[in-house]
C-alpha positions as CSV (number, residue, x, y, z in Angstrom):
1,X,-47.2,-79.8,34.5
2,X,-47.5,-80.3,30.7
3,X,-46.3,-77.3,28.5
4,X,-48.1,-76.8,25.4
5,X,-47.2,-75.0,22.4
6,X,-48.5,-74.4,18.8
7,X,-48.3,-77.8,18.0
8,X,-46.7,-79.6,20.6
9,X,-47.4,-80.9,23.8
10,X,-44.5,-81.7,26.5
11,X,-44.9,-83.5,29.2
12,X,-41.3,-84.5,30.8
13,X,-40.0,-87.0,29.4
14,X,-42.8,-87.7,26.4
15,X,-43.4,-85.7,23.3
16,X,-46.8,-85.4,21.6
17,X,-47.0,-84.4,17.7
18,X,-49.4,-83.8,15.6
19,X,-48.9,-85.7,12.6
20,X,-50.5,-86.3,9.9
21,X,-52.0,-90.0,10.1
22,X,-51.2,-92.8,7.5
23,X,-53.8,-93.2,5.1
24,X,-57.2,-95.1,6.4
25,X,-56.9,-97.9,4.0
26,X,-53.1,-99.1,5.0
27,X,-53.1,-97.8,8.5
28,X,-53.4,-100.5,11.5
29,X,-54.6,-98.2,14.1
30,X,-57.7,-96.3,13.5
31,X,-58.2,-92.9,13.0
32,X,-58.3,-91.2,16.7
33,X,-61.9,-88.5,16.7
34,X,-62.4,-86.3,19.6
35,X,-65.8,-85.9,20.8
36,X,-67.1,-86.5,17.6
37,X,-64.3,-84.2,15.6
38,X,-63.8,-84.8,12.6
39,X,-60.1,-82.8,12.3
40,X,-58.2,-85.9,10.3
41,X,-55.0,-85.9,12.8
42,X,-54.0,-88.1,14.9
43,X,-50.9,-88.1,17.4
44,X,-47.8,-89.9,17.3
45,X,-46.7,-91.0,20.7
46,X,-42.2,-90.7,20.8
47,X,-40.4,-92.8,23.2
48,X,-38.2,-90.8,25.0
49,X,-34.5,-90.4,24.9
50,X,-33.4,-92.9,27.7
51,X,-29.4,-93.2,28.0
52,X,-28.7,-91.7,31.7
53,X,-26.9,-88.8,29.9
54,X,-29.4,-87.8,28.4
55,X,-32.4,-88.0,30.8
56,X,-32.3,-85.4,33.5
57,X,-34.2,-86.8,36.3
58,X,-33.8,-89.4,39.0
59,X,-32.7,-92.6,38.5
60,X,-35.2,-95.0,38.6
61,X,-32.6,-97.8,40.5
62,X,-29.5,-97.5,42.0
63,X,-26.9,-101.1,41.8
64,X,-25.7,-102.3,45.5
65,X,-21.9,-102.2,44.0
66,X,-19.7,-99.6,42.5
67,X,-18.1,-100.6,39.0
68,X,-15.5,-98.6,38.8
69,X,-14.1,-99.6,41.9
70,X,-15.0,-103.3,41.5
71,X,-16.6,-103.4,44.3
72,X,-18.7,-106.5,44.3
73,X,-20.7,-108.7,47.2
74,X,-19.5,-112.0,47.7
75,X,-21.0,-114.8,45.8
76,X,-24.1,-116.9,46.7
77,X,-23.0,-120.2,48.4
78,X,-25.3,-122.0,45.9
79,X,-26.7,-120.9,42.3
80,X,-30.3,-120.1,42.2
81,X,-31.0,-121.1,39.1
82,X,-29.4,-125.1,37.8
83,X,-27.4,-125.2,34.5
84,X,-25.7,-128.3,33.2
85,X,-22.6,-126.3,31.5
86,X,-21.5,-130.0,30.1
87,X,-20.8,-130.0,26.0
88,X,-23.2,-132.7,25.8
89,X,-26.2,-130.4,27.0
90,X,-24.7,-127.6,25.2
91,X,-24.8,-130.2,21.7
92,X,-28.3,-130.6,22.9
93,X,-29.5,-127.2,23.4
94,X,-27.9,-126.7,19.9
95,X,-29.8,-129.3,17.8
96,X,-33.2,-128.4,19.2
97,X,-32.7,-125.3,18.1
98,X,-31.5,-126.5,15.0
99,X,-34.8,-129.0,14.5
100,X,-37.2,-126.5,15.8
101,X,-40.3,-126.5,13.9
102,X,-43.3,-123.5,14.2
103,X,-46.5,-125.5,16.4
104,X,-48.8,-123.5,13.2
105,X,-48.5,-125.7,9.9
106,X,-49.0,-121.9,8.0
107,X,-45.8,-120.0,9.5
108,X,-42.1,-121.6,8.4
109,X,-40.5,-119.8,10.5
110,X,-41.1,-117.9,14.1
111,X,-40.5,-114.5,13.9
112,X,-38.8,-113.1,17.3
113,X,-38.3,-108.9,17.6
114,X,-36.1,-107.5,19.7
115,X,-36.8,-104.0,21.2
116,X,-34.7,-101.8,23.6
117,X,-32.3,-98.7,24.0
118,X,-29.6,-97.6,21.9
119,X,-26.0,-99.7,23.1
120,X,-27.7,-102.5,24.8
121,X,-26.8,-105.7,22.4
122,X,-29.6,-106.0,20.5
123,X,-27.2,-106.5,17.4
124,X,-24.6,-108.2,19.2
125,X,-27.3,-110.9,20.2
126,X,-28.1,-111.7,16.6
127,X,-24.4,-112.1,15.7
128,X,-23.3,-113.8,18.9
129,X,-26.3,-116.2,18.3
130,X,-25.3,-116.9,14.4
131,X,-21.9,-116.7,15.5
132,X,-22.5,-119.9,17.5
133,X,-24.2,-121.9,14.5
134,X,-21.8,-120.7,12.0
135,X,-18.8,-122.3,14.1
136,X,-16.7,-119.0,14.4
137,X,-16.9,-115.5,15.7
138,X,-18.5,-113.2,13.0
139,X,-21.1,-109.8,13.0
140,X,-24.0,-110.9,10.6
141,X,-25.8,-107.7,12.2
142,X,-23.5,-104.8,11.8
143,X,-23.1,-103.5,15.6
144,X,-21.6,-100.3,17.1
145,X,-18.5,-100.1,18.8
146,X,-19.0,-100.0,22.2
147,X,-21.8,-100.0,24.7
148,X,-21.5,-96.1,25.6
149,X,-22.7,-95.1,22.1
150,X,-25.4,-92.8,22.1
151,X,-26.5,-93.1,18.3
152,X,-27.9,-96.5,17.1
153,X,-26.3,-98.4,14.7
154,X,-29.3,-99.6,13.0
155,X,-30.9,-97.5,11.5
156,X,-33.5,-100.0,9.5
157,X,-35.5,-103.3,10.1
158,X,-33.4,-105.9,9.2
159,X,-34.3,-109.8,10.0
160,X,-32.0,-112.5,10.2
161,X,-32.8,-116.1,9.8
162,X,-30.6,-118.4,11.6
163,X,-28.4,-120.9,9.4
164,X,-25.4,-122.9,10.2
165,X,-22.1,-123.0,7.9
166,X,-21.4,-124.7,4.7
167,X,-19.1,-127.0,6.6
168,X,-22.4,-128.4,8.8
169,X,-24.9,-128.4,6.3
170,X,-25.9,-124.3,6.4
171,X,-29.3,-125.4,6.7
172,X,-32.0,-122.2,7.5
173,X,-33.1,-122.6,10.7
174,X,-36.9,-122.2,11.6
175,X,-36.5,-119.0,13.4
176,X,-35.9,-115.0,12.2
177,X,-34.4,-112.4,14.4
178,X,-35.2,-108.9,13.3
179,X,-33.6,-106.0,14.6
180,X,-34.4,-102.2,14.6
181,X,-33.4,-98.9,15.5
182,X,-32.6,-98.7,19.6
183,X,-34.8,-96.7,21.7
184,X,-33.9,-93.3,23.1
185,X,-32.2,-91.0,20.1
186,X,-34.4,-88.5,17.9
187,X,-35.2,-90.8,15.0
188,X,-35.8,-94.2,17.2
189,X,-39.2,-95.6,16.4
190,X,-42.3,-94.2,17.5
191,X,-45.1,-96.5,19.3
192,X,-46.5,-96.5,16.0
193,X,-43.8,-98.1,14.3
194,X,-43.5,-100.6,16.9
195,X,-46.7,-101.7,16.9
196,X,-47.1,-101.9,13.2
197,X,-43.7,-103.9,12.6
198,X,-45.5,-106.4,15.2
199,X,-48.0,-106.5,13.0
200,X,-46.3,-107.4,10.1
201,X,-47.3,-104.0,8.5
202,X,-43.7,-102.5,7.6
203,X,-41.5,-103.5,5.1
204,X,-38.2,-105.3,5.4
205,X,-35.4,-102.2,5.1
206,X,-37.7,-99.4,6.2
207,X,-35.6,-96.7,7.5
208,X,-37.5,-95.4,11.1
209,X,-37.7,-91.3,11.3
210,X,-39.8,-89.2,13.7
211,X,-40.4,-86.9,10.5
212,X,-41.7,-89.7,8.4
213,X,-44.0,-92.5,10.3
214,X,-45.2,-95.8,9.1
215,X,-47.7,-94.7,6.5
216,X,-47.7,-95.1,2.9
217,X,-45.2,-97.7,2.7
218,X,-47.6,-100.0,5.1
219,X,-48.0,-103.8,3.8
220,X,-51.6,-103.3,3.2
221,X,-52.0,-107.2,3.9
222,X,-49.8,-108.8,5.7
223,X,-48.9,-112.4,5.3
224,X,-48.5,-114.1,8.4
225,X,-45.1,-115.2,8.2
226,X,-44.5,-111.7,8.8
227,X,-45.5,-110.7,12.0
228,X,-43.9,-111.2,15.0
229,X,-44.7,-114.2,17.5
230,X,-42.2,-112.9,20.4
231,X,-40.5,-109.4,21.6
232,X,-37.5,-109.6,23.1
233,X,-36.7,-106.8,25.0
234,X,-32.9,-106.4,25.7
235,X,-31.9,-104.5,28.4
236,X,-27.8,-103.8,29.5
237,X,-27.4,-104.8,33.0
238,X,-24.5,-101.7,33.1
239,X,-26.8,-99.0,32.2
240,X,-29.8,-99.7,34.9
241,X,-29.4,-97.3,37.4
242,X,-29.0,-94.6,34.6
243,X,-32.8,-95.6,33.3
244,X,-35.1,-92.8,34.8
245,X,-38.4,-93.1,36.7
246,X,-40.2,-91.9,33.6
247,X,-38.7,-94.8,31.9
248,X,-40.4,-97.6,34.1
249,X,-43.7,-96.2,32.8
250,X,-42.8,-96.0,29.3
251,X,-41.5,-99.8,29.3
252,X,-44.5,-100.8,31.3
253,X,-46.8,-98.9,28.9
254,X,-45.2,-100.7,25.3
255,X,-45.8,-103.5,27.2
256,X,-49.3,-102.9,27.5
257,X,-50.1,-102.1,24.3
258,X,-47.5,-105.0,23.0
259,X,-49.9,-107.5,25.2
260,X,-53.2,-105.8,23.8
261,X,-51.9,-107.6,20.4
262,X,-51.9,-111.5,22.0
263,X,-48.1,-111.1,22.1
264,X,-45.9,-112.4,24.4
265,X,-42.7,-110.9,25.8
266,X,-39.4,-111.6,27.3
267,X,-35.9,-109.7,28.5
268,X,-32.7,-110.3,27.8
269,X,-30.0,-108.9,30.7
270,X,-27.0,-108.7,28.4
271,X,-23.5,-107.2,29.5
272,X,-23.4,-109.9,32.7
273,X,-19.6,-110.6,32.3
274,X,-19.2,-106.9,33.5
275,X,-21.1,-107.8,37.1
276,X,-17.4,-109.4,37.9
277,X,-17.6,-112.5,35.9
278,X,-15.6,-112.2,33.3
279,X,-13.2,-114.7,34.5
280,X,-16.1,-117.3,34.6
281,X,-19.6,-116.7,33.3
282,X,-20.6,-120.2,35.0
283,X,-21.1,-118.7,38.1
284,X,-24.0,-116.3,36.4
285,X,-26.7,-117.8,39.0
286,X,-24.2,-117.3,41.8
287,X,-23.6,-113.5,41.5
288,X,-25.6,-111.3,44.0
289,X,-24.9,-108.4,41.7
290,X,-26.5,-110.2,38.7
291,X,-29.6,-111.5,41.2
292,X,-30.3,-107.7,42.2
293,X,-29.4,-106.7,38.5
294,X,-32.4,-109.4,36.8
295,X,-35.0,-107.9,39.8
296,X,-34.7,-104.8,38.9
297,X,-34.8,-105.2,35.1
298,X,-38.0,-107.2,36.0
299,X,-38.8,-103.9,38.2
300,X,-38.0,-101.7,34.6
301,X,-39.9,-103.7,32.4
302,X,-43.2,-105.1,34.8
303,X,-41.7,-109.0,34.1
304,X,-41.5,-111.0,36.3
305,X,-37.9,-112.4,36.9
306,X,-39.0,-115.6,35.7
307,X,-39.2,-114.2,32.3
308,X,-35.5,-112.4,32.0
309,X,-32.4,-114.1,31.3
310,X,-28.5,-113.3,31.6
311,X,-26.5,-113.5,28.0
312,X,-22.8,-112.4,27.4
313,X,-22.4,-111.6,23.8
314,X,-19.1,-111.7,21.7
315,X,-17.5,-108.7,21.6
316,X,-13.9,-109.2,22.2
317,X,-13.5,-112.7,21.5
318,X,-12.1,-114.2,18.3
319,X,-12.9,-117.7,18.6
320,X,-16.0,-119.1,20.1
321,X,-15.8,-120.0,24.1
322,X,-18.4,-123.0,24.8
323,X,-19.7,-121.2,28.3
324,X,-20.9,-118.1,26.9
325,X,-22.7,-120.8,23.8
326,X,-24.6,-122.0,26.7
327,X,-25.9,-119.1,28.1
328,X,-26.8,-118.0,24.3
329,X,-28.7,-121.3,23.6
330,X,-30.5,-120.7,27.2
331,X,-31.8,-117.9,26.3
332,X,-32.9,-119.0,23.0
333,X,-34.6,-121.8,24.2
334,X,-36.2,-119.5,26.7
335,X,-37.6,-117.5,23.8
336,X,-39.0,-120.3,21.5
337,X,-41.0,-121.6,24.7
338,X,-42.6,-117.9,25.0
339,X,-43.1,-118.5,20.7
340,X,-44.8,-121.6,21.5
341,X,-47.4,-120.3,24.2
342,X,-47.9,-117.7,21.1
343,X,-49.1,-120.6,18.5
344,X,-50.9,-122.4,21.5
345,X,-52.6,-119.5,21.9
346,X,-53.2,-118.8,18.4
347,X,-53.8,-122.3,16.7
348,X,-55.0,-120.9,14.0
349,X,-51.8,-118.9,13.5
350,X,-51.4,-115.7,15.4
351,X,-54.6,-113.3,14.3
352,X,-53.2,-109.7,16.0
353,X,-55.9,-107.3,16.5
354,X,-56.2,-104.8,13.3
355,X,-59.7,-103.6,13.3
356,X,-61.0,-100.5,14.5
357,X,-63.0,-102.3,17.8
358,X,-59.4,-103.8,19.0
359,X,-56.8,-102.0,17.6
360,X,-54.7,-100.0,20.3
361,X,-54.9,-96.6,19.4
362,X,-51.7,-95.3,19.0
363,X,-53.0,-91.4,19.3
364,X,-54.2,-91.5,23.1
365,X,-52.2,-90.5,25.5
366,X,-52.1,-93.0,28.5
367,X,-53.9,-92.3,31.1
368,X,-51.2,-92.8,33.5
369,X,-49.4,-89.2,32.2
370,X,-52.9,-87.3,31.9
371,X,-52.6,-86.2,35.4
């Protein structure tokens, strides 16, 4: 039953706030009227906090294995999906990354977002992937200290382009990873925000608050280098049976509004080596814990498993192990296939819906919480 006070509406697990809206001529979405109002607010839609701790509700899934006692199924007689962990492929995998080249002639280099809670390796993605180029073990995103942090390290958007070292050439690399502030603490990005970084529509730096949405510091006109041509959702395989049921819907529902845009979408299972394969991340396609894990991220999200895939970042390590490159350079191939489908789909280059007939509105509540 929704609560409502002077300005406020709560309904578990979601906030809505009146705000006031950006101004007309820099806004993406358009200004939300209610049977023909003409009251000039609009509503700001807030994710909701989503570590376990913090969520006081059911869990959404529950793991067939207990961590903390290590208790894990045996493994799969054969893996269920084929890697070649050979340093041939892995050299492979590494140059046509390397030579990748956007399909549109206008865009230099594909721009890939990744989105998901606070702790889950969003950061340590971006410097385990640059790590890999670079030839040693570095953080080019500053990351947090440990997966259990409730507070977000980045606070900003920040993009990375990839480059290798000085020693092998340091070339760019066609392809930008930008990072933001993780879901679920009070100043994480609103639905707003999200959908207007997509867009291109927020500047490189901007600082995400609750108390201060995207609004006068909008890119009136974005260039279309800008927007984004993939989300990544990343998603710790250690902290899924913590996610509420409210959380399903609220992953399901960015996804929505994320697909209204012509954009496509991936997941990233990070935190694997914890599922008992630390000792060797080969056998990632083995692992019945991983298997149950990837469904029911695919369960979290509405992907289907087709579209998630298992990383390990570098954490602990001080040198580079050639294993855990593989899996890196899977996934990124992964996502440049998804950025692909995005430019065949856009030829033209990717024209994201901005005017008042197709923009999502970001005001509405979904129908799915009305009731």
């Amino acid at each position: 039953m929704a609560e409502k006070t002077d300005d406020t509406v709560k309904i578990p697990g979601f906030t809505f706030r009146s705000i006031n809206p950006p101004p007309s001529s820099t806004s993406s979405a358009p200004v939300p009227s209610d049977s023909g109002a003409t009251e000039a607010h609009s509503q700001s839609l807030f994710l909701p906090k989503i570590r376990g701790k913090k969520v006081v509700e059911t869990p959404a899934f529950t793991l067939p294995f207990n961590a903390s006692q290590n208790a894990w199924p045996s493994f799969q007689e054969s893996p269920w999906r084929q890697v070649d962990w050979s340093e041939e492929t892995k050299e492979v995998l590494m140059e046509s990354v390397r030579s990748y080249k956007p399909a549109c002639d206008s865009v230099a280099a594909a721009r890939v977002l990744l989105v998901g809670p606070v702790g889950a390796g969003k950061s340590s993605f971006i410097s385990s992937v640059q790590s890999m180029f670079y030839g040693r073990v570095m953080n080019r995103a500053m990351v947090g200290s440990s997966s259990s942090s409730s507070t977000s390290f980045t606070k900003q958007l920040q993009s990375f382009q990839l480059h290798g070292s000085r020693e092998r050439d340091g070339k760019s690399m066609a392809l930008v990873l930008s990072d933001m502030a993780g879901l679920g603490e009070t100043n994480s990005p609103t639905l707003h925000d999200m959908l207007a970084t997509i867009k291109g529509r927020v500047p490189e730096g901007h600082t995400f608050s609750a108390c201060s949405p995207v609004g006068s510091l909008h890119v009136k006109e974005p260039h279309l280098v800008k927007k984004v041509h993939c989300v990544v959702f990343v998603i710790s395989a250690l902290e899924l049976s913590s996610y509420s049921q409210t959380m399903t819907s609220t992953f399901q529902q960015l996804r929505e509004h994320i697909s209204a845009l012509g954009v496509h979408q991936v997941a990233l299972l990070t935190h694997v080596d914890k599922l008992g394969l630390a000792s060797d991340i080969t056998q990632v396609y083995r692992s019945s814990p991983l298997k149950h894990a990837m469904v029911k991220a695919g369960d979290l999200l509405g992907l289907p498993v087709s579209s998630i895939v298992p990383v390990k970042n570098y954490s602990e390590e001080l040198e580079l192990e050639p294993h855990t490159d593989t899996l890196l350079l899977k996934a990124l191939d992964h996502i440049l296939q998804y950025v692909e489908l995005h430019f065949r789909d856009h030829p033209q280059g990717p024209q994201q819906a901005d005017d008042a007939d197709s923009a999502v509105s970001f005001s509405s509540r979904p129908s799915s919480l009305e009731n």
